[in-house]
C-alpha positions in Angstrom: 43.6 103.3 200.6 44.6 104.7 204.0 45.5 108.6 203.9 49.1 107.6 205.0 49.3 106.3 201.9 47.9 108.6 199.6 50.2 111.5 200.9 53.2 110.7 199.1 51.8 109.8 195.7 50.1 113.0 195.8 53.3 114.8 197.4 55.4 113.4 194.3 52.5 114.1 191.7 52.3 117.7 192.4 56.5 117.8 193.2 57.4 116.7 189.3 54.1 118.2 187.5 55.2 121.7 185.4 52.0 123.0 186.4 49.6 123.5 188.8 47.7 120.5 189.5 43.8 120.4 190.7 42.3 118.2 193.4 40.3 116.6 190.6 43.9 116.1 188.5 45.2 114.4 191.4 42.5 111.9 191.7 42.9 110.8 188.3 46.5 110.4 188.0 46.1 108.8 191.6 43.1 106.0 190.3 45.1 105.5 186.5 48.3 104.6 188.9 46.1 101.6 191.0 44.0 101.5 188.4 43.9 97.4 189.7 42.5 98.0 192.9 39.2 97.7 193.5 38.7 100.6 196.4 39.3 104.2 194.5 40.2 107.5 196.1 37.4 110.0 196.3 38.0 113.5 196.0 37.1 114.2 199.8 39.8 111.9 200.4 42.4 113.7 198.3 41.3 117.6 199.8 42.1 115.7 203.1 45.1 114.2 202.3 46.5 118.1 200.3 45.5 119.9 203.6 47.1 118.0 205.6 50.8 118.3 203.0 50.2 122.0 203.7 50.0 122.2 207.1 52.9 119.5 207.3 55.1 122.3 205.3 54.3 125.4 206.6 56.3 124.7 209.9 59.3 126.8 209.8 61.7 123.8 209.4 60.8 123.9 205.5 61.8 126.3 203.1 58.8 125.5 200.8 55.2 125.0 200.7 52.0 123.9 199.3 49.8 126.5 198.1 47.3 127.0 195.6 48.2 129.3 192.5 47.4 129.6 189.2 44.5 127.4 189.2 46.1 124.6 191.3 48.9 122.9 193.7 52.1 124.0 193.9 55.3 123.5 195.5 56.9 127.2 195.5 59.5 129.0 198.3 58.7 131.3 200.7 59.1 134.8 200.0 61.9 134.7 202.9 64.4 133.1 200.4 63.5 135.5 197.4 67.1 137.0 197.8 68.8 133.4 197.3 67.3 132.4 194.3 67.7 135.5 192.5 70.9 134.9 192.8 70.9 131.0 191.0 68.3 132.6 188.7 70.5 136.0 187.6 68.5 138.0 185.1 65.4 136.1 185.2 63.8 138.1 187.9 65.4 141.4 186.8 63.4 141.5 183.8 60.3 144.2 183.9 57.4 144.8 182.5 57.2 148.3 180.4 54.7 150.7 182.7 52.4 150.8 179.1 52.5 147.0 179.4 51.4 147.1 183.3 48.5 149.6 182.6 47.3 147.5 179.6 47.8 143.8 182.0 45.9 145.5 184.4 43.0 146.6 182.3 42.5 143.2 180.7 43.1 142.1 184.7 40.0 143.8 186.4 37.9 144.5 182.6 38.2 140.9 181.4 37.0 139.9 179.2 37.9 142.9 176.8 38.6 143.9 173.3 42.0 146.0 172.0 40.0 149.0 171.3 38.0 149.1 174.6 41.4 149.0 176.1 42.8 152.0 174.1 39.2 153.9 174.9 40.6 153.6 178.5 44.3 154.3 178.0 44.0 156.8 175.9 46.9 155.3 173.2 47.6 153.0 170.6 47.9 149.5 172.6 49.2 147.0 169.5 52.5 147.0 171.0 51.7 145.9 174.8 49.0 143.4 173.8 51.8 141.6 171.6 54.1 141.9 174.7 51.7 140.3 176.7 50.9 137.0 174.6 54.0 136.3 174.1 54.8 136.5 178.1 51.6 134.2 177.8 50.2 136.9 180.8 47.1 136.8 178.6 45.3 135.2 175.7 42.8 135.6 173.0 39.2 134.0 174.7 37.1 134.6 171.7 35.0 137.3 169.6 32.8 140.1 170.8 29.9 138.8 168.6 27.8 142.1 169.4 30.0 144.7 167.8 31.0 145.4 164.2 33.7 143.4 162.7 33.3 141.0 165.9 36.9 142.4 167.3 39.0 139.7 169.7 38.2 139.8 173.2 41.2 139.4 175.7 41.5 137.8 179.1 44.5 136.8 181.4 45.9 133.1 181.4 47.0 131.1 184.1 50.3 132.0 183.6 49.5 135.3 184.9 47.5 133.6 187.6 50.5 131.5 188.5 52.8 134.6 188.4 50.6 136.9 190.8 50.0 133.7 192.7 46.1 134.0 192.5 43.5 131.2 191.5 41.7 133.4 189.5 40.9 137.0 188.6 38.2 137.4 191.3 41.6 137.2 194.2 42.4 140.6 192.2 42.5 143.0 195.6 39.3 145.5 194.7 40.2 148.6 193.9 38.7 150.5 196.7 40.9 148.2 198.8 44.3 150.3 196.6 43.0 153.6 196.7 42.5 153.7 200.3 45.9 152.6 200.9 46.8 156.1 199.4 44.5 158.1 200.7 46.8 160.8 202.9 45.6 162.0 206.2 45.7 165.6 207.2 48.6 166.4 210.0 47.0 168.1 212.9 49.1 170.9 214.6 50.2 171.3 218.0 52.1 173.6 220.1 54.1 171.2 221.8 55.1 169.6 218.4 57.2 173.0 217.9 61.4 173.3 219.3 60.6 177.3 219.3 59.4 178.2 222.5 58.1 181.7 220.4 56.7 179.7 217.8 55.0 177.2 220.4 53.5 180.6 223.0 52.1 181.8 219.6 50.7 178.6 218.4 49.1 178.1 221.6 47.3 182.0 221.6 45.9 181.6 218.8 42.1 181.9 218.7 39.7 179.0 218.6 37.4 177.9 215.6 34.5 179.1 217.3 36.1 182.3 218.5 36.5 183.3 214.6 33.1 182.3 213.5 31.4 184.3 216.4 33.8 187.2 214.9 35.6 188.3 218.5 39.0 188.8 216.1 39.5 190.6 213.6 43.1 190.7 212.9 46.4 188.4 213.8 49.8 190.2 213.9 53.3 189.2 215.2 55.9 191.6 215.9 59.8 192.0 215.8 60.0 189.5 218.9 57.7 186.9 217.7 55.2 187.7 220.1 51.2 187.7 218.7 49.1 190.6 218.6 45.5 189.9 218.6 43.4 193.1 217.6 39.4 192.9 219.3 36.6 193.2 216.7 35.0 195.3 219.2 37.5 197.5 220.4 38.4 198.5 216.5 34.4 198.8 216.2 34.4 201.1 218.9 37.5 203.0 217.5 35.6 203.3 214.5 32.2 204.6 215.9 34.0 207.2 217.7 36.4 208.2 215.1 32.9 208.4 212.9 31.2 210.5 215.2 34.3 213.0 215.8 34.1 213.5 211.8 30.4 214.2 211.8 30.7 216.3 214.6 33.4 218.7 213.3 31.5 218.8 210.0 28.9 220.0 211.9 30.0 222.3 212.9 31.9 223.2 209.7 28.5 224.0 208.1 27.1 226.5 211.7 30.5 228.6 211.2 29.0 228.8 207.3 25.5 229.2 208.4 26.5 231.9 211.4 29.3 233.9 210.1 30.3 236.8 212.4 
């Protein structure tokens, strides 16, 4: 069969399916439907024919769009017309998740596959409560046993409903968590004189020693007076008062002990 052809059968198929279908699910459905014909479709053929349905509806002309979510092909809207259909959908998309349930979806999320008490190890709480909210969302599911610990606990993973919801193929499209943190990671504000309306504020801003100036010790001490001007006291001109304010005191006492010495 010519591609032309194939596109709308596989258009349709993936249109009325109520969930995502693979490449591989198309080509079945697709041979079982022509099942007479003697030339079947290929799966090259079929990855073909779904690329070119995508780029066909990602022109701006269409409100939807192809993508692959939850583990296969989709038709969903574009996040530009999120506002409209909450409105046809009303309290559908107002309902949350609990922040408990979030921290406990997002454990399973990036720990998968993981047991209820390994969860609460990281939590820090009881987690009954959010697991049950989350399988019966049907955001995860019980994948089996941990066969290596005692009582072989279940072991928890997400579904491809959550896949679906987060529009993801699978948990390895999580973004890493490095990738989060340095979205928050604040950068120190650097200080300028111009950045200041007060023309005092500014003069002082712009006086005021350099790194290198306080390391080599050339200030001492920063002051501002009544009229916001700074006052920048020399290390070595309060050394220098010092030494002779020293030597003034060991000279009068000194002398102190010659008037003892030499009384007349």
């Amino acid at each position: 069969m010519e591609l032309s052809e194939i596109i709308p059968h596989i258009e349709v198929l993936i249109f009325a399916s109520e969930k995502p279908l693979t490449s591989l699910d198309i080509v079945e459905l697709i041979n079982n439907s022509f099942g007479f014909l003697e030339e079947r479709i290929s799966l090259d053929q079929v990855e073909t024919a779904v690329e070119g349905i995508r780029e066909k509806y990602s022109a701006e002309f269409y409100p939807f769009e192809v993508r692959e979510s939850g583990g296969g092909w989709q038709f969903l809207t574009k996040k530009d017309y999120h506002k409209t259909i909450a409105q046809l959908n009303g309290d559908k998309f107002l309902k949350r998740l609990s922040n408990a349930a979030l921290e406990t979806l997002a454990i399973i999320g990036y720990k998968q596959p993981i047991t209820k008490g390994e969860i609460e190890a990281i939590r820090g709480v009881n987690s009954d409560y959010s697991i049950q909210k989350l399988l019966e969302k049907e955001l995860i599911l019980i994948s089996g046993r941990n066969e290596q610990l005692p009582g072989k606990p279940l072991v928890y993973a997400t579904s491809k409903t959550f896949m679906d919801y987060f529009g993801i193929n699978s948990a390895a499209d999580l973004p890493k968590i490095k990738e989060v943190l340095a979205e928050q990671i604040v950068e120190g504000t650097i200080i300028r004189p111009e950045d200041f309306t007060d023309n005092q504020i500014a003069n002082a801003m712009a006086e005021l020693p350099t790194d290198e100036e306080l390391i080599e010790g050339d200030v001492s001490d920063l002051k501002v007076n009544e009229e916001g001007e700074l006052i920048i006291t020399e290390l070595n001109e309060s050394s220098d008062d010092t030494n002779e304010n020293a030597d003034d005191e060991s000279n009068n006492l000194s002398n102190d002990v010659e008037d003892e010495n030499n009384p007349q």
